[in-house]
N, C-alpha and C positions, 0 to 999 in steps of 0.2 A: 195818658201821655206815654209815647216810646221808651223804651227802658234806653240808656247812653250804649253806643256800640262799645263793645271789650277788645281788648285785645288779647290775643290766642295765640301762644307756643307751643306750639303742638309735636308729638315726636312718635313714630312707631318704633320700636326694636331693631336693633341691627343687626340683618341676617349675617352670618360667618361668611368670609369670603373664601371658602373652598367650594363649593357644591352651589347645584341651582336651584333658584327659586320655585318652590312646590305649591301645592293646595296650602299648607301648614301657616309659609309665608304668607301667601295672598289671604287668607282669612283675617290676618289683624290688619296688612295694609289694606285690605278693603275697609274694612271695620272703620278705621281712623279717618280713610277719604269720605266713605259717608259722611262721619259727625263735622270734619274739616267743609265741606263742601255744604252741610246745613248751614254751619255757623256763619258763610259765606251771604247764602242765599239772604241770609236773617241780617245781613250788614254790618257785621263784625268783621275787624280787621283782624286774617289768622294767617301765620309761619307755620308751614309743616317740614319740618328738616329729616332727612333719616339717613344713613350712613350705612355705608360695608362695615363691618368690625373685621380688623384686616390684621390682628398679631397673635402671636401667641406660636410654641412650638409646634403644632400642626403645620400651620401656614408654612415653616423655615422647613418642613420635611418633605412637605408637598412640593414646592419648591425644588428643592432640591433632587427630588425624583424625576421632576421634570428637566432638571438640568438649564434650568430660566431662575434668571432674579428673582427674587421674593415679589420686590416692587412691584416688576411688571407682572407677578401674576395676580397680583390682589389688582391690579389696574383694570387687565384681561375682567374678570370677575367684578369689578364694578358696572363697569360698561354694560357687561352685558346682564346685571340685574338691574339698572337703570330703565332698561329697555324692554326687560320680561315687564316690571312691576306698571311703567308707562302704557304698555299695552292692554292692562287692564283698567285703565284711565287714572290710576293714581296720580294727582297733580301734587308730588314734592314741589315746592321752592326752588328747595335744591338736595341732591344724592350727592353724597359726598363718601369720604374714607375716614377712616379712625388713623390711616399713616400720612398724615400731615403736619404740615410746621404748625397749624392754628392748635391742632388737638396736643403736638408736642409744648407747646407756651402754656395754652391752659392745662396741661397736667402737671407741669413742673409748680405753675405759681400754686394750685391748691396740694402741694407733695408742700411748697414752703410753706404756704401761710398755716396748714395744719402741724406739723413740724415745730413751728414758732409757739402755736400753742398749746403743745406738747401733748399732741397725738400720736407722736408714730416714735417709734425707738426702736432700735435690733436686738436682738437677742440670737447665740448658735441654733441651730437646729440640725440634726441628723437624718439624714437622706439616702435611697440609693443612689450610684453614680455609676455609668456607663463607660467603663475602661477603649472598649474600641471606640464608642462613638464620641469621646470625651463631655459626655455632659450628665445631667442631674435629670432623673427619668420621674415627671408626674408619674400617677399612680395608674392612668392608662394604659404606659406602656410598660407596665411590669404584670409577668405572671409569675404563676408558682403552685402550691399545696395549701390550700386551706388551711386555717391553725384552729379551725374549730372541729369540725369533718373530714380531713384527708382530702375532700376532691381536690381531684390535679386540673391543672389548665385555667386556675380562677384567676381576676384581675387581682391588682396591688390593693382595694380598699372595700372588696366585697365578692363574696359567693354567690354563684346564681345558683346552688346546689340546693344549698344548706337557706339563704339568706343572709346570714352572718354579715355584721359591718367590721372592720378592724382596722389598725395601723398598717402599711405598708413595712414596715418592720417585722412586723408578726409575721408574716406570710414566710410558708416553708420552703424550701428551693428552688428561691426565685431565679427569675432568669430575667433580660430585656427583650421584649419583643421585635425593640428596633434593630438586635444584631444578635439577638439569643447567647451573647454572653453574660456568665453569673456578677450580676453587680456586687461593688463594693459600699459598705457601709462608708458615707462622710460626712465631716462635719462643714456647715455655710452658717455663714453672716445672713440672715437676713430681716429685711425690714418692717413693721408691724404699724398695722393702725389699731390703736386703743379704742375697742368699740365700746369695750365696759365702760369708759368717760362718758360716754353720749348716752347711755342707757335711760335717765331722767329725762332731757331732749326728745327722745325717741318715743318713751312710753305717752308724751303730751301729743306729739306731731301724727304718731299710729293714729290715735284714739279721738282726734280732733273733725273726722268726716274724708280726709284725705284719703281713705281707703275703705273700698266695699265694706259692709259686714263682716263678711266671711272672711274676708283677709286677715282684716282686723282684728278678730279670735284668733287666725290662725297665727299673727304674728305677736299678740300679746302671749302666745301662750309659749313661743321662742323667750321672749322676753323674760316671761316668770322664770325659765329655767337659767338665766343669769349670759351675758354676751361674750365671748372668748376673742381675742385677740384675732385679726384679718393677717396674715401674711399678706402682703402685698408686694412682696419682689421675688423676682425669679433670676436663675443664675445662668451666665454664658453656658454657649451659645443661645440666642433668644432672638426669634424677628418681635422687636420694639421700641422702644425708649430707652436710653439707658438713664439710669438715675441719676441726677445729677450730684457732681462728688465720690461717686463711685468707679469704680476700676470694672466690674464687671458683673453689676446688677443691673435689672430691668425691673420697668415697672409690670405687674403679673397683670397682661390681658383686660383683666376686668376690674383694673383701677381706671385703665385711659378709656373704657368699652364707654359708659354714660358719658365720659367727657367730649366725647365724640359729637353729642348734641349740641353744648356748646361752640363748638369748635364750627361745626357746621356754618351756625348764625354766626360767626365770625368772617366765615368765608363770605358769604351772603353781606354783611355789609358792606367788607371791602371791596366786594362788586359792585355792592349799588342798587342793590334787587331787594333789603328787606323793607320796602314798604313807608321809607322814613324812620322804622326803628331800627334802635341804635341796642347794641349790646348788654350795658347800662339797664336800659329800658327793660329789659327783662329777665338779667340776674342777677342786681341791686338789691342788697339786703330788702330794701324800701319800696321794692317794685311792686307797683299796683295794675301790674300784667297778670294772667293767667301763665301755667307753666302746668300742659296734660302731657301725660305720657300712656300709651297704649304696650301692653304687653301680654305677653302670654301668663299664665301660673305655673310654669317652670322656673321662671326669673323671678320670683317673687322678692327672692330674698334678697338679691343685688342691689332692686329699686327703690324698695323699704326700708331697709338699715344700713346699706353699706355705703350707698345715693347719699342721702338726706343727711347722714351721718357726718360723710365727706365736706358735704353743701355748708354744711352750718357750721362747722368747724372753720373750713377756710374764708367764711364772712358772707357766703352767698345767700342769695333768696333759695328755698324748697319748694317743690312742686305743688302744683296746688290741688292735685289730683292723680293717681295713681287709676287707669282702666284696666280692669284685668280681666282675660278671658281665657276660656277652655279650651281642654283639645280637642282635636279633629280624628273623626274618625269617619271612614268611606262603608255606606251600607254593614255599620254597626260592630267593626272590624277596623283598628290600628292600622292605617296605613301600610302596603305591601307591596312589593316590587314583583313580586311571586304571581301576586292574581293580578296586575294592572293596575292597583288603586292608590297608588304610590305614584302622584300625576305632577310632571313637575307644568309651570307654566309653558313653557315653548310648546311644548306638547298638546296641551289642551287651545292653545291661538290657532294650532295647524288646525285642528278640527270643529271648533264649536265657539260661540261668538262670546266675547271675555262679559258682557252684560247680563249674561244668561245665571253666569256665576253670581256676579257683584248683585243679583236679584234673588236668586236665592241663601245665599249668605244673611243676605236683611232679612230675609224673611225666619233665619232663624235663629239673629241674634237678639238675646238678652242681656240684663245689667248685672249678671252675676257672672262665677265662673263654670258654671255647669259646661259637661263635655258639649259638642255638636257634631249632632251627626251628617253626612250628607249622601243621604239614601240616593242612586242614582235614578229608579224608577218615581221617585217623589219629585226629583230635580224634573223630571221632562215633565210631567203632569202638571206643575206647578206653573213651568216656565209658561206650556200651551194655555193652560186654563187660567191665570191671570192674564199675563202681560198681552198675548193674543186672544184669548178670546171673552176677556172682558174689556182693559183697556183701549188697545187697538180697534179693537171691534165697534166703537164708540164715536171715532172718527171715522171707519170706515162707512160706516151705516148712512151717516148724515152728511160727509162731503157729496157723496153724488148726487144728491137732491137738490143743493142749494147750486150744483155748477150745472145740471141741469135744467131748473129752472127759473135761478136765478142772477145768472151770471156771476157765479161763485162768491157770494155777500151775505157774509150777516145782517139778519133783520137787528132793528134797536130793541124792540122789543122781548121783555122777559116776560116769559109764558106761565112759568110757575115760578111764585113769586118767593112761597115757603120753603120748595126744593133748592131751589137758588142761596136762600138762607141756610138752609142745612148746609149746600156743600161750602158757604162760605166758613160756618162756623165748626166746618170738623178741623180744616186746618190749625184750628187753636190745640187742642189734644194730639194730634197728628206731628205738631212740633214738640209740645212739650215731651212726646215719647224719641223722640230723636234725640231732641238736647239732654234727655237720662240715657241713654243708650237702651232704650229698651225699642230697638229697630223693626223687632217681630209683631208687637204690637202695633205701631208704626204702619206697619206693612196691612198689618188687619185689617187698620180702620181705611184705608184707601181703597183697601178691595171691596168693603163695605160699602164706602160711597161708589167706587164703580158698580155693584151690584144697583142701589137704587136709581144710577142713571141708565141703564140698561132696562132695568124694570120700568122706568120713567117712560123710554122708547117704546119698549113693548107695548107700553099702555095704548099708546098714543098713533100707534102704527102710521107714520108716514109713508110706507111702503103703498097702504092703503089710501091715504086722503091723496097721495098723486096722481091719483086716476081723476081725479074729481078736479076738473079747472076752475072750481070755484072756491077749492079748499088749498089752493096755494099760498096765500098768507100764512094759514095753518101748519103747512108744511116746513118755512122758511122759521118760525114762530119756533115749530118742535125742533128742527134742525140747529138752530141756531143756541137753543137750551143745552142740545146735545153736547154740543163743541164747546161751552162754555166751561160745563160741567168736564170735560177731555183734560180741557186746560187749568184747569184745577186741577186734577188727578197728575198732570204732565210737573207742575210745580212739587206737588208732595212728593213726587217722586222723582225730581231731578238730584238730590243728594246719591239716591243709588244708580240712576240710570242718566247720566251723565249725556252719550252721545245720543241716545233716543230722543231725552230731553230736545237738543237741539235740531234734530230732524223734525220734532213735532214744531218749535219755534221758525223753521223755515214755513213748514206746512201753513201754521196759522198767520206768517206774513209779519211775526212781534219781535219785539227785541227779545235779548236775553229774560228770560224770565227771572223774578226777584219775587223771594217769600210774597211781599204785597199787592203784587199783583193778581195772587187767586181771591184777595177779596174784589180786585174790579172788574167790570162789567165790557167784556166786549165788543161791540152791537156796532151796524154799519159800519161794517169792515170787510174788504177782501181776502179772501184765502188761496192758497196756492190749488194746484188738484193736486188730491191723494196719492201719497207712494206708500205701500206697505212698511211700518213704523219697525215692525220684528215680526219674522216669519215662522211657522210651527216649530220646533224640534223635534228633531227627529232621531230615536233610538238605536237606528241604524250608527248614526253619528259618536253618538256617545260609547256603543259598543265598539269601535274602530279607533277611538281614541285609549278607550281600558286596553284595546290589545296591542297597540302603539306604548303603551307604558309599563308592557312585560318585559322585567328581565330577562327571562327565558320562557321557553313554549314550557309548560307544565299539561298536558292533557288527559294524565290517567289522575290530576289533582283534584278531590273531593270538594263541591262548594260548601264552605261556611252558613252555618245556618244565620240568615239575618233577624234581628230584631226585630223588626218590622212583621207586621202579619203581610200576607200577601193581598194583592187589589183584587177586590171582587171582583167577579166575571161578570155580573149584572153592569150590563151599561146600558142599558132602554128599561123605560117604563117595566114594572111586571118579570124582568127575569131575577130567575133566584142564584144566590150565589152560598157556595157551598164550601167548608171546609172540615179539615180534616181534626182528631184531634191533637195530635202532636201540633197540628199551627194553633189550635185553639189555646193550648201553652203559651206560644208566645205574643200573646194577646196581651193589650194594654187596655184594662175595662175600670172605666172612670166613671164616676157619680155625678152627672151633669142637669141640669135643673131649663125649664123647657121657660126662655124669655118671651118669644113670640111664635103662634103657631098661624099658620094663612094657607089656604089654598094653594094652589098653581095652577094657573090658567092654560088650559088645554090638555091636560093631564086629569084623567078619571081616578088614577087610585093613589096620587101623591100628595104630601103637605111638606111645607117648606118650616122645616125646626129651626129656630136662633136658638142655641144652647148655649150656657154659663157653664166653663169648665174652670173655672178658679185660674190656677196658676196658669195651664195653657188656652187661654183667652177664650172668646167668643168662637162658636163653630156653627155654620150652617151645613143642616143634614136633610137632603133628599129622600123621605119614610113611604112607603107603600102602605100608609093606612088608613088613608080617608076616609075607605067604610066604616071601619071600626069606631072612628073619634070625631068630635066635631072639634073643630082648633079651640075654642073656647074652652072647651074642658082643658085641654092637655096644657095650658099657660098657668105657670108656677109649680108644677107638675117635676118631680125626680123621674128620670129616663137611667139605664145603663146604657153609655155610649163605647163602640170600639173605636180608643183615641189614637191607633197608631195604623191605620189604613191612609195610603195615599190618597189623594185629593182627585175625586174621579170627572170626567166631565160628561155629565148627561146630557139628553136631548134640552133638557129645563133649565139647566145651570148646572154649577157643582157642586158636589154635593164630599165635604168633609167630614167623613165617617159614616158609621153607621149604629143605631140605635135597635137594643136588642127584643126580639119579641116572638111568642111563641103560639102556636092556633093553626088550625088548617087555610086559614084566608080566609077572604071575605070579611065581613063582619065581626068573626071569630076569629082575631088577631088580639091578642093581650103583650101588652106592653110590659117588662120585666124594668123594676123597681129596686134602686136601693136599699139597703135597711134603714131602718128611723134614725133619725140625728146626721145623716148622710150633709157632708159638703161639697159644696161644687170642684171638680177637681178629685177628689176623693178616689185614691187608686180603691180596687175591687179583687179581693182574691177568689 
């Protein structure tokens, strides 16, 4: 029996509205459109809301340099990340603003209803204060002299010298950056949320599955060190709220930043857009809605104790789920304006198709926070040798046959009855790895099953039974297996691949496809003819886009050495590929365990490896050593694999990694072994 559809509140992070939308951004709104867009497919009702976070004293300075209202320019700034992030197919709900009358109501009632239950109280504090510019300088905008080391030039609450953390007090002949005059010590009123009250609250709610593992440690062990008091007001001048009953407080940025979520779905009903639900229905102490949030682990701390904290105090329901994910980094290297890899969205739309992205992102997102890399020579290989030359390649193979000589129709008939079972039954694993977020997985098992309908084809060569007019049954028979199996793959992969999805749904002549439909069957049916699904990438493209994203030409600038080894030069049967040893340094050599070994048909010196590499999943490897082995020996067998070579596309398929071995050839090829007790996965020094 179907499990009941849920209902899903969903929310990505709210980008700051000064600056645009980059790689950084689109990582987690992609991230959340996938899972939103699965849960869809699966027939759950889900709100994805996500907002500008539009206050705070940047915003009033930016502003102000530009000589435009605050308003309009966090407006400017909405608009047009509404439009980057839509471009990459995220389908918000609705994009809204943190400076709203819905986000000003809900921040003011949970300032009262926590207030009421005596969570928040002031206390003076001492601050510096900005004689010309008349205001109270975050720690930002103050420099000075270290108090630990002497260097000059360090921020108000950290050396980048030394390291050192400190008060902004401490710091020795401070200045403001805003107008380089020496501030004055003052004293302010202001307002506090008592996190230490919530402390028991918090250690249940951490500890309770709401958050990854790793979090989980990392915030009980905040916890153990005991919770200090939230400042949450900031003093005039301020773009935000002011506090209500106050003269000239605001609420500080990242008390209204989450409220902003709410506030959204508040917008959203008074329109008329969430779906029949109601406000209520999802932050009702008693609500038996889902409430997910996607974030980075920068914010960790915001969402985990100072969220929840807030929630429960002023009588709300808490989230049901905190996703948190890593950073990004470009071919192994921090993001950089310097070399190009510092890619905001507009940038990457002018040159390179926004799907190309949202498919490699899945393919190397997991459920933890580990960083992510996005090698650019991995991104084009990936793109070409999946999505074109396995999926696409699938429909293209088998439409012309059936319009051909068939008047472009599926036969009813199912040719393989087992294969058909397989691909119906990977889609069970294929979801449950979405609905964890483990999307790299996900991604595996699709190309998986694309791999054995390709090898299905191969077998079966329709190319060949065409000649024969009396094996056109046959043809229509293979053809039609082909496309069934397409359309399977087209469903697993409509969470990421959104507009493909529906070019393939014109092609095959169906409605929108729904999760249920890759278990049915096809048959006597029309198809459109074939238009190319996604075309190769091309590196030229991608090179044009990194130099479209220099800040400035740099060209006596030295390249970064990447992480990544480099791609072998072997791309046909029998060449050898060579490296040096400085790249043999920065090899990743893993302990992988040999699942299935087979042949490859029409190739004399190759076998096709299924390797178990533990954490980083299943890998097929293209080995030059048929002489040597018969495939029967080498199954359960420890291999050393090099696990961080790009995904190459051979004449035979592609082949990820490569497995290490040492002999003149021929026969005399020996295969290099882990040491005893070796696990799959298992780095190698």
């Amino acid at each position: 029996m179907a499990a009941a559809p849920r209902t899903l509140f969903v929310t990505s992070a709210l980008p700051y509205a000064s600056g645009d939308i980059h790689f950084g951004h689109l990582l987690e709104h992609i991230q959340t459109d996938i899972w939103v867009r699965f849960q869809k497919l699966k027939g759950h009702r889900v709100i994805y809301c996500c907002a500008d976070d539009s206050h705070g004293t940047p915003m009033m300075l930016t502003a102000e340099r530009l000589g435009e209202p605050a308003e309009a320019l966090v407006e400017r700034y909405r608009a047009a990340h509404a439009e980057d992030l839509a471009a990459f197919h995220v389908d918000h709900d609705i994009y809204y603003t943190t400076h709203s009358d819905e986000n000003r109501a809900c921040a003011e009632l949970i300032f009262q209803r926590c207030r009421d239950a005596g969570l928040i109280f002031t206390r003076e504090v001492s601050q510096y204060f900005d004689p010309a510019k008349g205001m109270f300088l975050a720690d930002r905008f103050l420099k000075g002299t270290c108090p630990r080391c002497d260097a000059e030039d360090q921020y108000g609450d950290n050396c980048e010298k030394c390291g050192a953390t400190y008060e902004a007090t401490e710091l020795k002949n401070p200045r403001s950056t805003l107008s380089e005059a020496t501030p004055e010590l003052r004293s302010s009123e202001h307002y506090f949320f008592d996190l230490g009250k919530q402390q028991a609250f918090l250690e249940g709610w951490t500890q309770k599955g709401t958050l990854q593992p790793e979090v989980a440690n990392k915030i009980k062990e905040w916890l153990g060190a005991g919770l200090r008091a939230w400042d949450i007001s900031r003093d005039a001048p301020y773009f935000g709220f002011q506090i209500p009953g106050s003269d000239n407080k605001y609420f500080y940025v990242w008390l209204d930043a989450p409220i902003g979520y709410m506030a959204a779905l508040k917008k959203l009903v008074a329109e008329g857009r969430s779906q029949g639900v109601s406000f209520e229905d999802i932050w009702a102490a008693d609500s038996t809605a889902e409430v997910h949030h996607f974030i980075g682990k920068d914010i960790v701390n915001f969402h985990t104790l100072f969220w929840p904290a807030m929630l429960e105090g002023a009588g709300f329901r808490t989230p049901t789920r905190i996703h948190t994910h890593g950073f990004l980094t470009v071919d192994g290297t921090k993001m950089s304006k310097s070399r190009g890899t510092f890619i905001n969205a507009s940038t990457y739309r002018e040159h390179l198709d926004p799907e190309y992205l949202r498919y490699y992102f899945a393919a190397k997102l997991g459920p933890n926070t580990d960083d992510i890399d996005l090698s650019l020579d991995d991104f084009v290989a990936r793109v070409n040798a999946d999505l074109v030359g396995k999926v696409v390649n699938i429909a293209s193979r088998c439409a012309g046959f059936l319009h051909k000589q068939h008047g472009g129709r599926l036969g009813a008939k199912i040719a393989d009855e087992a294969l058909w079972a397989e691909a119906q039954a990977a889609l069970g694993p294929i979801g449950e790895a979405f609905d964890s977020g483990e999307y790299a997985k996900a991604v595996r098992l699709i190309m998986a099953l694309a791999d054995r309908a390709n090898q299905y084809i191969d077998a079966e060569k329709p190319w060949v039974l065409a000649k024969d007019p009396d094996q056109a049954q046959a043809v229509q028979d293979v053809c039609t297996l082909g496309l069934n199996l397409f359309r399977v793959l087209m469903t697993a992969l409509k969470p990421a691949l959104p507009k493909m999805a529906e070019a393939a749904e014109a092609f095959l002549a169906v409605e929108p496809l729904t999760w249920e439909d890759g278990q049915r069957w096809l048959g006597d049916h029309p198809i459109k003819p074939f238009k190319p699904l996604k075309t190769r990438l091309e590196r030229k493209a991608v090179d044009a886009m990194v130099e479209a994203s220099k800040a400035a030409p740099a060209p006596e600038a030295k390249a970064s050495a990447a992480k990544a080894a480099p791609t072998p030069a072997a791309a046909q049967e029998g060449a050898e590929a060579f490296i040096t040893i400085d790249q043999f340094a920065a090899l990743d050599l893993r302990a992988a365990q040999v699942l299935k070994a087979e042949t490859v048909e029409g190739a004399d010196k190759l076998l096709r490896l299924t390797l178990d590499v533990g954490p980083l999943g299943q890998r097929q490897v293209l080995s030059g050593i048929r002489a040597a082995y018969e495939p029967s020996d080498l199954e359960g067998r420890f291999v050393v694999l090099l696990a961080n070579l790009a995904p190459r596309k051979m004449r035979f398929g592609v082949s990820e990694g490569m497995v290490l071995a040492a002999g003149p050839g021929g026969k005399d090829i020996f295969l290099l072994g882990p040491d005893r007790g070796a696990t799959p996965g298992m780095e190698i020094s």
